[in-house]
Residue, then its C-alpha position, 0 to 999 in steps of 0.5 A: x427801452x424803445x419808445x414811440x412819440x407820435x404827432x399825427x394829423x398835422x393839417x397843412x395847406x401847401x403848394x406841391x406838386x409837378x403841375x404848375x397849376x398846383x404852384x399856384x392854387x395849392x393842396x391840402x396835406x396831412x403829415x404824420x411823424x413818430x419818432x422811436x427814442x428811450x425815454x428812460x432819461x425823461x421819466x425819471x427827470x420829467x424834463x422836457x428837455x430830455x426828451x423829443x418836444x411835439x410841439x418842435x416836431x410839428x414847428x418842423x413839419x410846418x416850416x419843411x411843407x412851406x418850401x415849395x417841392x415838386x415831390x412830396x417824397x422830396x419833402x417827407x425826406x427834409x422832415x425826416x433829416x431835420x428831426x434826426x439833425x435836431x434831436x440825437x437821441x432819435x433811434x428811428x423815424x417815420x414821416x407820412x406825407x398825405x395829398x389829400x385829392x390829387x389832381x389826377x385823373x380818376x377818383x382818388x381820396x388821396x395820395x401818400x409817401x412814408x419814408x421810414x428810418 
């Protein structure tokens, strides 16, 4: 059996970027992470411990997007191995990484990297 845990949304003000401006003033982020594992050990015992906890996913998230990167693509990536490094049980991931208005030239809501595993 194959299952999904899905946090989505997760709202972040953070200081990446490749402009030196953007270390300084920062940027709204929207992360969103599923994780694919089996929950058939959880349902039968209705242990958190057996399973993938959000609330430690989302604590991932927060400490990853405070490291200052260059590369959002950089950061997705950290997030990705810290949960693949904390839970074994992980089949696959994915970790959506949204810059919400860019400073680039143009009329852009937002810019996003998805790294899936």
């Amino acid at each position: 059996m194959i299952n999904k845990i899905l946090v989505e949304g997760i709202k972040i003000y953070a200081f990446h970027g490749c402009l030196e401006e953007e270390a300084k003033i920062g940027s709204d982020y929207i992360v969103d992470v599923a994780v694919t594992t089996n929950f058939m050990k959880s349902t039968a015992t209705d242990d958190l411990d057996d399973t993938i906890d959000y609330v430690e996913i989302n604590q991932i998230v927060e400490e990853e997007m405070e490291i200052r990167s260059k590369l959002i693509e950089h950061v997705a990536y950290r997030i990705l191995n810290r949960i693949k490094q904390k839970y074994t049980s992980v089949i696959g991931a994915t970790v959506k990484v949204t810059k919400i208005c860019p400073p680039i030239n143009g009329n852009v809501d937002n810019v996003a990297v998805i790294i899936e595993e």
